[in-house]
C-alpha positions as CSV (number, residue, x, y, z in Angstrom):
1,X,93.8,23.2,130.6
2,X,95.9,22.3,133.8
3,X,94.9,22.6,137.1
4,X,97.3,23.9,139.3
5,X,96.3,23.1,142.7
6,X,97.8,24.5,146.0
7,X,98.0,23.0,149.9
8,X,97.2,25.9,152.3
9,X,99.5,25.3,155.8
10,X,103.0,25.6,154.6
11,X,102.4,26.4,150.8
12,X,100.3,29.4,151.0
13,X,99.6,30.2,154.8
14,X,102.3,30.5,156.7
15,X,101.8,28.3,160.0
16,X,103.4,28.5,163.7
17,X,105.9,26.2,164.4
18,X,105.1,25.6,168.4
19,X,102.3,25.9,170.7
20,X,104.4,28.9,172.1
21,X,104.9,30.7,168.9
22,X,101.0,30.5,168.4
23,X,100.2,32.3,171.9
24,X,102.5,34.8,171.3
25,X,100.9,35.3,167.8
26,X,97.3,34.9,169.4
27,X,98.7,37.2,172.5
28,X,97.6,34.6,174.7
29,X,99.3,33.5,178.3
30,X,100.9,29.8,178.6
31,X,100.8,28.1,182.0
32,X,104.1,25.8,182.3
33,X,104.6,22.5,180.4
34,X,103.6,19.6,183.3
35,X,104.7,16.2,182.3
36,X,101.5,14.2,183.2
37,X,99.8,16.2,180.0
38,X,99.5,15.3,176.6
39,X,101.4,16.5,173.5
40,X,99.9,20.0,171.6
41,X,97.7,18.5,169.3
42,X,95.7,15.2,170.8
43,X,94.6,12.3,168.3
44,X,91.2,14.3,168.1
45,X,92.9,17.0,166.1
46,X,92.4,14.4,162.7
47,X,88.4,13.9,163.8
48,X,88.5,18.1,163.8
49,X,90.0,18.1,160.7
50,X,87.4,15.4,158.8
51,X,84.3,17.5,160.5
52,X,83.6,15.0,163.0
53,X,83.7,16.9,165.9
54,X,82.6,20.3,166.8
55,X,84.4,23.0,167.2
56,X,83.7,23.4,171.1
57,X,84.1,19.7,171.7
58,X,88.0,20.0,170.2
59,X,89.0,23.6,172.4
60,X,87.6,21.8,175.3
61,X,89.5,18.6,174.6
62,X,92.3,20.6,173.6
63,X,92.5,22.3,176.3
64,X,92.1,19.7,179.0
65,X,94.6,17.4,177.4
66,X,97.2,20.5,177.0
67,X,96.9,22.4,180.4
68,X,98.0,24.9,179.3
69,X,95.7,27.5,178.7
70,X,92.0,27.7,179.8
71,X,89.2,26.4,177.1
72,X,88.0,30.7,176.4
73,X,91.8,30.5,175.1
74,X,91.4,27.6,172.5
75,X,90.0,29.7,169.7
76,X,92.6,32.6,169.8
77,X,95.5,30.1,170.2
78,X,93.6,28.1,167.3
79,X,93.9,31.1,165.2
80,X,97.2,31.5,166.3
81,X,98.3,29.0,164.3
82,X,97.5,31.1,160.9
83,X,100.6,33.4,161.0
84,X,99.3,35.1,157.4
85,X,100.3,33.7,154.0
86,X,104.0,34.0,152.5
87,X,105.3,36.9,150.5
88,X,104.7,36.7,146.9
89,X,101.7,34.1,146.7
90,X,99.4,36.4,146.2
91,X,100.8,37.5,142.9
92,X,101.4,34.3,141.8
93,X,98.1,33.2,141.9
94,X,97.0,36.9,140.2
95,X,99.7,35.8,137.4
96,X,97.9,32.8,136.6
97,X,94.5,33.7,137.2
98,X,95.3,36.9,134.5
99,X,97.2,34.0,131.9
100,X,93.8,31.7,132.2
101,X,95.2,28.9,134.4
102,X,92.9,27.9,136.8
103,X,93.6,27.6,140.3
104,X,92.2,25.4,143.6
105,X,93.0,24.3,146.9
106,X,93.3,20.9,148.9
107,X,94.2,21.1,152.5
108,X,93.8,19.2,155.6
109,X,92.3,22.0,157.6
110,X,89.3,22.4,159.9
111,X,86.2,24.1,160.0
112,X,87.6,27.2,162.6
113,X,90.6,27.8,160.5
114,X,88.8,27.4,157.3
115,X,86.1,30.1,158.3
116,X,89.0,32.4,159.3
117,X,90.7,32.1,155.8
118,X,88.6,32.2,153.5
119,X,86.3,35.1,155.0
120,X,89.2,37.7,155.9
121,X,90.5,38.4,152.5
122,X,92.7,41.6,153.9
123,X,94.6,38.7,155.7
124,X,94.5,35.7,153.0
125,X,94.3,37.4,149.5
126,X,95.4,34.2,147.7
127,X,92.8,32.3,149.2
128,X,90.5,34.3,147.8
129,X,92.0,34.1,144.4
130,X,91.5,30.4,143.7
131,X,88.2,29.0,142.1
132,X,88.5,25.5,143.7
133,X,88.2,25.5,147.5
134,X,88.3,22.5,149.4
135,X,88.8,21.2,152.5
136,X,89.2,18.0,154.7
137,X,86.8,19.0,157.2
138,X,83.9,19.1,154.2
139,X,85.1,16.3,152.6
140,X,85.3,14.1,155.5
141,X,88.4,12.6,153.9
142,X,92.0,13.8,154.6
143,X,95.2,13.4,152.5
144,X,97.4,11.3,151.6
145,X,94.0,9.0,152.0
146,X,93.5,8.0,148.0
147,X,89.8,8.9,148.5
148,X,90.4,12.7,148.8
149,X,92.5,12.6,145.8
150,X,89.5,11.1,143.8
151,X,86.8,13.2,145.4
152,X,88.5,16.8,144.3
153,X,89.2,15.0,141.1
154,X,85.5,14.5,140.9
155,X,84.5,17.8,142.4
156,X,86.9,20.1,139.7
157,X,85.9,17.6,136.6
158,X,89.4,17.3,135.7
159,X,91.7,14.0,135.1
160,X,94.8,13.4,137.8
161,X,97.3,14.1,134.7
162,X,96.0,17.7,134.3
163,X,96.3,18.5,137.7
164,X,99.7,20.2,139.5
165,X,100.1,19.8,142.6
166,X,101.9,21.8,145.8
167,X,102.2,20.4,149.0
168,X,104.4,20.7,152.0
169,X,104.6,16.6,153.2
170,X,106.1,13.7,151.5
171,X,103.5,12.1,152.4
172,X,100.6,14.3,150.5
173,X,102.9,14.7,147.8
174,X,103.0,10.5,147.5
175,X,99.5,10.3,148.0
176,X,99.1,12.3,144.8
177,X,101.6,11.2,142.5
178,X,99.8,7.5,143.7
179,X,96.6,9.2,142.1
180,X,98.4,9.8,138.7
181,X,98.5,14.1,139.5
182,X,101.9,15.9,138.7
183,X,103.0,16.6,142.8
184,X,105.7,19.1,143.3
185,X,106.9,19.4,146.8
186,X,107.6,22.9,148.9
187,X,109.6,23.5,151.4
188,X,108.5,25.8,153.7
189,X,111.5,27.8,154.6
190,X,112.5,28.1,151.7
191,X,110.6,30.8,150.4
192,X,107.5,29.1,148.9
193,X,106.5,31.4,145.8
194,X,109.7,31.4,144.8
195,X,109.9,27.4,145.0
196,X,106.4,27.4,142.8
197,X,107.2,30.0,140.6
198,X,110.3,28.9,139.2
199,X,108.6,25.1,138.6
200,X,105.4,26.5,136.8
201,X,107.7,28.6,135.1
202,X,109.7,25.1,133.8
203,X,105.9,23.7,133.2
204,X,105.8,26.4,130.8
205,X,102.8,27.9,133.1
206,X,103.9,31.2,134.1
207,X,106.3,33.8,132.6
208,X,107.1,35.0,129.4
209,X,106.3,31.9,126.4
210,X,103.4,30.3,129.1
211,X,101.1,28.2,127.5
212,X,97.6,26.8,128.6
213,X,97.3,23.6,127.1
């Protein structure tokens, strides 16, 4: 029985593309850029996403390195970020769900974001569809790192060759086709459940003849 397996940022949940776009999604006020300040997202944003530092400890880093916003800011504009999932995922995931595949997620994430998606189900119905959750930030371990691969492979009891794959960076998608799993790259503007549908569909996963081998 295969595994299909789904990134969340850029696969499923649709993500902001700027610092900008996320405050006006979050309805938040941006002081001006000043060039002494450093980028969007500082190195600590990969310690938040393996769960080594706190939630606090990143908004108030955040925020100091950005100077852009105040620290009582960091969360909305955190959330900001999650611009809701893409059309049609949701029914995909039903579709396979209702045809006996089984479904999971492996995404570099944090523990803010992750509270956010997988509690409000009115906003992130797919999400709450799949049987496998996991994330970086309760792994400790973050893709394309091997080590991740190995630990969801450990985690979901199933072998890298049963296991498809959909992920929005080369890089992840290199990691796992490293590990032995079948990795299927999405693009993110290009209208994701489409992308996935039609290659499940060629798998022989979804639609009309589907098996579940």
């Amino acid at each position: 029985m295969p595994l299909i397996t789904f990134d969340l940022g850029g696969v499923i949940v649709r993500l902001s593309r700027s610092l900008e776009e996320a405050a006006t999604v979050a309805g938040v006020s941006l002081r001006p850029a000043h060039p002494t300040h450093n980028p969007e997202l500082p190195p600590v944003f990969d310690q938040w996403q393996r769960g080594q530092i706190s939630d606090p400890e990143f908004f108030q880093r955040w925020a100091a390195g950005s100077g852009r916003f105040d620290v009582d800011d960091a969360p909305k504009l955190s959330l900001g970020w999650l611009a809701g999932e893409y059309e049609g995922v949701a029914s995909l995931i039903a579709e396979l769900r209702a045809s006996g595949v089984t479904t999971g997620c492996l995404s570099n994430t944090c523990a803010h974001h992750w509270a956010h998606m997988t509690t409000r189900r009115d906003l992130f119905p797919a999400i709450a569809m799949l049987e496998h959750q996991h994330g970086s930030h309760l792994l400790g371990e973050m893709k394309p790192d091997p080590d991740i691969y190995r630990t969801y492979e450990r985690l979901t009891g199933r072998n890298p060759q049963d296991i498809v794959f959909f992920d929005d960076l080369e890089a992840n998608i290199q990691g796992a086709r490293d590990c032995g799993w079948n990795a299927i790259r999405v693009m993110p503007d290009r209208e994701p459940a489409r992308q996935m549908r039609e290659t499940l569909a060629e798998l022989g996963l979804l639609g009309a003849g589907a098996t579940t081998p």
